[in-house]
Backbone and ligand atoms as CSV (ligand in chain L), in Angstrom:
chain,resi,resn,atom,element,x,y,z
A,1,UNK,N,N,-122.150,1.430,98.475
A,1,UNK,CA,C,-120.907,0.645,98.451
A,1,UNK,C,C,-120.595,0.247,97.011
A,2,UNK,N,N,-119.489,0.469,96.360
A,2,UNK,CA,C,-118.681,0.491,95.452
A,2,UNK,C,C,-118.575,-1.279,94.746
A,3,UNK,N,N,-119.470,-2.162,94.044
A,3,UNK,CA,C,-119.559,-3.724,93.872
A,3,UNK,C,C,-118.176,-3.917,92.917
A,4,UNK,N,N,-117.106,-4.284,94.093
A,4,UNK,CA,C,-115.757,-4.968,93.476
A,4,UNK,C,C,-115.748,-6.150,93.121
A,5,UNK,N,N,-115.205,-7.323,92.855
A,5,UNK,CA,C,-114.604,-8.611,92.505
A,5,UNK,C,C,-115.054,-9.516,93.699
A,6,UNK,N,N,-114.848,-8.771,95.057
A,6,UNK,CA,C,-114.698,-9.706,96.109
A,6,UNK,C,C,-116.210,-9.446,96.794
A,7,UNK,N,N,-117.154,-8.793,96.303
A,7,UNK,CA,C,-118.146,-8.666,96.979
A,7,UNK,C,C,-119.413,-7.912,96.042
A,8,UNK,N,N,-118.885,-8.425,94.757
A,8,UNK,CA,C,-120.121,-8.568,93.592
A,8,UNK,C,C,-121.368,-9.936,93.831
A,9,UNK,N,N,-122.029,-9.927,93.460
A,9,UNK,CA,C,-123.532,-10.781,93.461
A,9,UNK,C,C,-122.848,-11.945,92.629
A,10,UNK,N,N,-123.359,-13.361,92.954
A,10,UNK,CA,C,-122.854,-14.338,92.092
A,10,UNK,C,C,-124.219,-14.560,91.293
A,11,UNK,N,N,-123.609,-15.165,89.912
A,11,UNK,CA,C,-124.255,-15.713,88.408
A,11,UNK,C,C,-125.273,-16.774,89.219
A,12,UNK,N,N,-126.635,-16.504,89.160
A,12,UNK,CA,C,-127.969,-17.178,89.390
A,12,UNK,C,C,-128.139,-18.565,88.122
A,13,UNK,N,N,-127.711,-18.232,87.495
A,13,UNK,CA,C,-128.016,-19.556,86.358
A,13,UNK,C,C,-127.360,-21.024,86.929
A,14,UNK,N,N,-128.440,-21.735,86.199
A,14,UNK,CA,C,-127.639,-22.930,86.382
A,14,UNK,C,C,-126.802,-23.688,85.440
A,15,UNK,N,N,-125.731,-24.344,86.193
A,15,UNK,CA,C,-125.245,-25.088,85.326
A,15,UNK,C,C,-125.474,-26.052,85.113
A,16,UNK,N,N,-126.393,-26.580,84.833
A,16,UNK,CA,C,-126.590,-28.174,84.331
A,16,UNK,C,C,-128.208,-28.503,83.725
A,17,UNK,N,N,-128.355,-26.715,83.171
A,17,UNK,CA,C,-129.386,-26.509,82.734
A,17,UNK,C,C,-130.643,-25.609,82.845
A,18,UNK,N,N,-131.877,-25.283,82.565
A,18,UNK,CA,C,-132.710,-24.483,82.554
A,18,UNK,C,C,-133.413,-24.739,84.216
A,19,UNK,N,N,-133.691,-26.236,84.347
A,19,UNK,CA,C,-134.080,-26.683,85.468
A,19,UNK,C,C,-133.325,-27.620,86.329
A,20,UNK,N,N,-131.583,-27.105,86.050
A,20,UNK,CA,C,-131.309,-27.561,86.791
A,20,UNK,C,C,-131.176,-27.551,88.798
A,21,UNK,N,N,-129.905,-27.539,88.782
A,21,UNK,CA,C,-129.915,-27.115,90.563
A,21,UNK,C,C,-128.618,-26.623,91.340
A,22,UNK,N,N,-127.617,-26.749,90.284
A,22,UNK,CA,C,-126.046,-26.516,90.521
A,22,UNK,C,C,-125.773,-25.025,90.586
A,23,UNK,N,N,-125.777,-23.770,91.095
A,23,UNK,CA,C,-125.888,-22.647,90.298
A,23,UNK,C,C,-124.136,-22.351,89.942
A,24,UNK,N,N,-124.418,-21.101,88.730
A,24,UNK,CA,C,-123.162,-20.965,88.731
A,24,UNK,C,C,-122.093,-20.304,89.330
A,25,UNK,N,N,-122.315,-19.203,90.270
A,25,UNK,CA,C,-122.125,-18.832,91.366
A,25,UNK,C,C,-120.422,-18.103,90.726
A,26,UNK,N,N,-120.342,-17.789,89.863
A,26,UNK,CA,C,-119.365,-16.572,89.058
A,26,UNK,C,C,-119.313,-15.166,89.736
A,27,UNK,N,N,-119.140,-14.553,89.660
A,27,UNK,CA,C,-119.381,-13.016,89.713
A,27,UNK,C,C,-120.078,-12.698,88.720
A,28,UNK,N,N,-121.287,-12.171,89.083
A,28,UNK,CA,C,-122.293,-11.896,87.555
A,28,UNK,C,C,-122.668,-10.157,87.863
A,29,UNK,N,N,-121.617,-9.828,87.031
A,29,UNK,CA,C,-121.779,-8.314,86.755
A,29,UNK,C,C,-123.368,-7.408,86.115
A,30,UNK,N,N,-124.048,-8.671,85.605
A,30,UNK,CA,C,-124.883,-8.317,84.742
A,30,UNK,C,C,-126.329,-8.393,85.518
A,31,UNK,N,N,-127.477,-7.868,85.505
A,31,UNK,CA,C,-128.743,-7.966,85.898
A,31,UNK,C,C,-129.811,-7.805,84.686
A,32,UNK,N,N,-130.748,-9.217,84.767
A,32,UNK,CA,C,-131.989,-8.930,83.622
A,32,UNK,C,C,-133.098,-9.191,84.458
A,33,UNK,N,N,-133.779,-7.734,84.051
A,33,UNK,CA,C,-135.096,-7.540,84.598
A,33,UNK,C,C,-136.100,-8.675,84.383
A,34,UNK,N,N,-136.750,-9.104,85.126
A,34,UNK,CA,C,-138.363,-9.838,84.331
A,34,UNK,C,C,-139.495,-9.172,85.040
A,35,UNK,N,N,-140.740,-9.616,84.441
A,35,UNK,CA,C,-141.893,-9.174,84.881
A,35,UNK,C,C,-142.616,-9.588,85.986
A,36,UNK,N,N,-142.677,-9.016,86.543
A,36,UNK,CA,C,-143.339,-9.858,87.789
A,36,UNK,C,C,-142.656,-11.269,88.576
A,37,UNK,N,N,-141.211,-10.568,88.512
A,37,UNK,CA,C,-140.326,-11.798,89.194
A,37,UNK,C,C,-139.114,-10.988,89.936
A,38,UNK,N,N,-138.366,-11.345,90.217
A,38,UNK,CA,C,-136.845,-10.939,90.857
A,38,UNK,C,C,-135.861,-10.834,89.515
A,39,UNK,N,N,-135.171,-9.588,89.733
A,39,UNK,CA,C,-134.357,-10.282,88.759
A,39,UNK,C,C,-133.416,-10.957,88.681
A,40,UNK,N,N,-132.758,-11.347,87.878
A,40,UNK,CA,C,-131.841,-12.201,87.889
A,40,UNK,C,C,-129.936,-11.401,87.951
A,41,UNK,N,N,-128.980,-11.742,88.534
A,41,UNK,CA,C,-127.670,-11.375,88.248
A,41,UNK,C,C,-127.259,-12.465,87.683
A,42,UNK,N,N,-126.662,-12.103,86.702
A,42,UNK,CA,C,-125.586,-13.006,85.598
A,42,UNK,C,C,-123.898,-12.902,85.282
A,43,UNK,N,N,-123.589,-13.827,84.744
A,43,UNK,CA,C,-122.491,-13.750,84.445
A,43,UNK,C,C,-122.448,-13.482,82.893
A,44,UNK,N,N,-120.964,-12.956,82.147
A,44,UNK,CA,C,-121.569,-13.141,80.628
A,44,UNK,C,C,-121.527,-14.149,80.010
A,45,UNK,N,N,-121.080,-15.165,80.332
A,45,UNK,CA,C,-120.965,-16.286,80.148
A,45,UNK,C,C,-122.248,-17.176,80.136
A,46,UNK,N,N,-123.177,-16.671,80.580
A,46,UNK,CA,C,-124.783,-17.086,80.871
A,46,UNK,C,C,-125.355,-16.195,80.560
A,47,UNK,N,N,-125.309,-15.119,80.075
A,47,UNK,CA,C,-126.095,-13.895,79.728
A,47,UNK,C,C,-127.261,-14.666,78.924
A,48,UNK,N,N,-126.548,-14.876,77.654
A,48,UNK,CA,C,-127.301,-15.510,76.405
A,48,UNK,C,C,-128.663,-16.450,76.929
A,49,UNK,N,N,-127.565,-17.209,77.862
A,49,UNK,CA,C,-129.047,-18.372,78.237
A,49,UNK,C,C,-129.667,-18.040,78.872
A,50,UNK,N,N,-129.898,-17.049,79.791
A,50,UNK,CA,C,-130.706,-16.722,80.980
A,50,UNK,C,C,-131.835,-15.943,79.965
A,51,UNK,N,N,-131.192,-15.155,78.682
A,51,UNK,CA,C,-131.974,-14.435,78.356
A,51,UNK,C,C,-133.349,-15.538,77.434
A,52,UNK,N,N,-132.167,-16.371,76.731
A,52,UNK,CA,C,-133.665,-17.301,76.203
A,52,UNK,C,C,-133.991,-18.493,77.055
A,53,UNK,N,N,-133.551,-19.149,78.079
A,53,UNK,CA,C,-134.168,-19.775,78.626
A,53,UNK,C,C,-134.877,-19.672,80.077
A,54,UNK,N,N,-134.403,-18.107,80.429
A,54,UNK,CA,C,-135.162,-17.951,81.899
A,54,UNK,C,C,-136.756,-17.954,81.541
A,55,UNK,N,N,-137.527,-18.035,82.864
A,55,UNK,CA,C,-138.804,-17.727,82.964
A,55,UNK,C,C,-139.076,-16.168,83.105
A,56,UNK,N,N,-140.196,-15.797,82.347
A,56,UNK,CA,C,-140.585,-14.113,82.561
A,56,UNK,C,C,-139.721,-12.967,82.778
A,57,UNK,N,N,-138.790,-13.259,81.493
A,57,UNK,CA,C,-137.451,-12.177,81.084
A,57,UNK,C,C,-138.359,-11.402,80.225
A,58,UNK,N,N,-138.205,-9.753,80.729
A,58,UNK,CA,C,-138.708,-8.809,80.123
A,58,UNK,C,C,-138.229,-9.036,78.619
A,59,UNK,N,N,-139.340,-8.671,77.754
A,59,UNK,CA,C,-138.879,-8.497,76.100
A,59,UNK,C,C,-139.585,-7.143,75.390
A,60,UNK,N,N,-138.323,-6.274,75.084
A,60,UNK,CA,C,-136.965,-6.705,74.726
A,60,UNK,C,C,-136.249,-6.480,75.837
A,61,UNK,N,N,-135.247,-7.584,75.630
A,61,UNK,CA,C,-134.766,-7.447,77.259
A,61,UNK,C,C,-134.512,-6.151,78.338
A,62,UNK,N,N,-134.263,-5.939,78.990
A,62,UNK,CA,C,-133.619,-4.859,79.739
A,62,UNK,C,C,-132.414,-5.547,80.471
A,63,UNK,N,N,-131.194,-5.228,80.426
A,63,UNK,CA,C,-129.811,-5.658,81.051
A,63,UNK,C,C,-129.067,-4.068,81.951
A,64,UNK,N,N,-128.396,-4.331,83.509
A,64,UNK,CA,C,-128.459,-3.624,83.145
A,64,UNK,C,C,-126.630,-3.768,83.983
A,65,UNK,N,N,-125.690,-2.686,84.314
A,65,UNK,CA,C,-124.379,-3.400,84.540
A,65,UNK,C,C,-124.083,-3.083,86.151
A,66,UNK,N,N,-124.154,-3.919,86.674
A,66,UNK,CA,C,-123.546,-3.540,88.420
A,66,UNK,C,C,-122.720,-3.974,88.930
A,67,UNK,N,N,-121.568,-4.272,87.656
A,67,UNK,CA,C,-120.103,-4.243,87.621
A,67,UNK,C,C,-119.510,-5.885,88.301
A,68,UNK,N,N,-117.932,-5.662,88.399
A,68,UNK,CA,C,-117.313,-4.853,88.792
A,68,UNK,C,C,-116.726,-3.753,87.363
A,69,UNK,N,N,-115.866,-2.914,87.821
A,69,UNK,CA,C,-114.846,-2.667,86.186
A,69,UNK,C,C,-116.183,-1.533,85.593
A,70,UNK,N,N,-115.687,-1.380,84.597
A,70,UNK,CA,C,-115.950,-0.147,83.640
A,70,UNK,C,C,-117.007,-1.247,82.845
A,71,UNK,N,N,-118.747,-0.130,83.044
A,71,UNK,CA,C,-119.623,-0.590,82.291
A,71,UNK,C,C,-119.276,-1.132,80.968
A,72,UNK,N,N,-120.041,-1.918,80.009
A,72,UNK,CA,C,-119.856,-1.939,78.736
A,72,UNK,C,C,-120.833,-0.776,77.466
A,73,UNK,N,N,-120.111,-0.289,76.604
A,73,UNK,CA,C,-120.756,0.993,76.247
A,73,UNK,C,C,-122.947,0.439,75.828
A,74,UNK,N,N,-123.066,-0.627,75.747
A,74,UNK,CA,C,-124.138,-1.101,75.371
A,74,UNK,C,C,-125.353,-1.798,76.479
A,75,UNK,N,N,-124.719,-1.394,77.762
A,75,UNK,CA,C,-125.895,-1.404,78.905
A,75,UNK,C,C,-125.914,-0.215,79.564
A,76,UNK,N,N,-127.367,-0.436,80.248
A,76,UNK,CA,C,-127.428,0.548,80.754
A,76,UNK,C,C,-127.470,0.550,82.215
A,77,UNK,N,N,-126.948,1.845,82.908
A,77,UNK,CA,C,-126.998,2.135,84.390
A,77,UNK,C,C,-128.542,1.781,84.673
A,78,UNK,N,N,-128.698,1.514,86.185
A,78,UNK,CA,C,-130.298,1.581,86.741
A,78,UNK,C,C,-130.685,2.842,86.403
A,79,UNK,N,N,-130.260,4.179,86.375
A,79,UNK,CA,C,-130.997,5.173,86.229
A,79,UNK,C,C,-131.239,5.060,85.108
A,80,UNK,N,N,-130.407,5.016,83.920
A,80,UNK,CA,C,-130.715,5.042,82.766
A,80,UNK,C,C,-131.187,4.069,82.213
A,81,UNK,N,N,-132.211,2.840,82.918
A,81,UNK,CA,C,-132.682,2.182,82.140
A,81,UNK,C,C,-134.166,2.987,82.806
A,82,UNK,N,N,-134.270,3.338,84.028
A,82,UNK,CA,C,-135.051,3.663,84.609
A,82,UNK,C,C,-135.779,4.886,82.956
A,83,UNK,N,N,-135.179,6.059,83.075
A,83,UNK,CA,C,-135.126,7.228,82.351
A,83,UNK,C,C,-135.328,6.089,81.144
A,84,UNK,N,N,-134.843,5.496,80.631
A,84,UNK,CA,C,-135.747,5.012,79.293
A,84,UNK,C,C,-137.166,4.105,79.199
A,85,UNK,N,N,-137.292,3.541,80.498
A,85,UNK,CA,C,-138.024,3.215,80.507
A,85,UNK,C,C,-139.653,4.007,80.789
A,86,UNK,N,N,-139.184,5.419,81.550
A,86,UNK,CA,C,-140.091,6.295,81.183
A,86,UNK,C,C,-140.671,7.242,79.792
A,87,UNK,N,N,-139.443,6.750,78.954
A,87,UNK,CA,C,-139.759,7.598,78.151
A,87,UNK,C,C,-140.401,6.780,76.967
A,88,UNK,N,N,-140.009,5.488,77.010
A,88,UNK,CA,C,-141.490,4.894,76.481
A,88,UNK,C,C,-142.666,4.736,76.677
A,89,UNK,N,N,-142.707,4.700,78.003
A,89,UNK,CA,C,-143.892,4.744,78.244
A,89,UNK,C,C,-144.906,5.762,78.344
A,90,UNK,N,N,-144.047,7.474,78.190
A,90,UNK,CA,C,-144.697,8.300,77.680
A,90,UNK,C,C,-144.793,8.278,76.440
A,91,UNK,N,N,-144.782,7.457,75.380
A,91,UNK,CA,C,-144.679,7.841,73.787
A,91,UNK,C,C,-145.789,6.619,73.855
A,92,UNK,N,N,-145.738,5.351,74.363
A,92,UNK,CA,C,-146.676,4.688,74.291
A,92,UNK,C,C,-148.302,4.668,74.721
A,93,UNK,N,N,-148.521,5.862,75.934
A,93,UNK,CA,C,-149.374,5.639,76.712
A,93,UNK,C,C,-149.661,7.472,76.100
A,94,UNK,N,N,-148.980,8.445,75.556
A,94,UNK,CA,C,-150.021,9.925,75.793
A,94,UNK,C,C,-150.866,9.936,75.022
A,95,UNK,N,N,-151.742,11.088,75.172
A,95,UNK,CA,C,-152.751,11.039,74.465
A,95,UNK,C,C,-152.884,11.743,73.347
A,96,UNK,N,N,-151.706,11.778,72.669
A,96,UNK,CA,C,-151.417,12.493,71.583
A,96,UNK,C,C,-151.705,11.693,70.632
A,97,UNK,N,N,-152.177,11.533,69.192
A,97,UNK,CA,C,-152.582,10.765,68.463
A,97,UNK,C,C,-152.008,11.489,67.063
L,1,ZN,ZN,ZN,-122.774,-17.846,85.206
C-alpha cells in the first residue's frame, strides 16, 4: 500500500521534550533506525532531535524515507539502506587484509 498524507505513520517524538509524554503525532515521513530498539518515524521537524536526543540511534545514523511525496535526494529507500548496509559490512568484516 502506497503511504499517502492520510494514512502515513505519525512523528513518535515528543513534544515537551526528550522524556516527555505529549507525542507529536505529525505525519513523519522519516524513519531512524536504532540498535536493538524499534525504530522510530519522524517528522522533519524533529528529525534533528530524535537524532541527538533519542535513546540507541544507530551512529552514523541511518534515515530512511516512507514518504508521503517524492523521496529527498539524500535518504535512502529500505532496500537501499539495506544494500549499503551490506556492503559495509563486507569491507569491514572480509578477510582480505
Ligand atoms: Zn514531529
Amino acid at each position: 500500500m502506497e503511504i499517502t498524507r492520510e494514512n502515513s505513520p505519525e512523528c513518535m517524538a515528543y513534544t515537551d521534550g526528550p522524556d516527555g509524554s505529549t507525542f507529536c503525532n505529525a505525519p513523519g515521513p522519516f524513519v531512524v533506525e536504532r540498535v536493538y530498539d524499534t525504530s522510530l518515524v519522524v517528522c522533519a521537524e524533529h528529525l534533528g532531535s530524535i537524532l541527538l536526543h533519542a535513546k540507541n540511534v544507530q551512529w552514523p545514523p541511518a534515515i530512511t524515507w516512507e514518504g508521503p511525496g517524492q523521496r529527498p535526494p539524500n535518504t535512502y529507500t529500505a532496500d537501499q539502506y539495506a544494500q549499503r548496509e551490506a556492503e559495509v559490512h563486507k569491507r569491514l568484516f572480509s578477510k582480505e587484509s
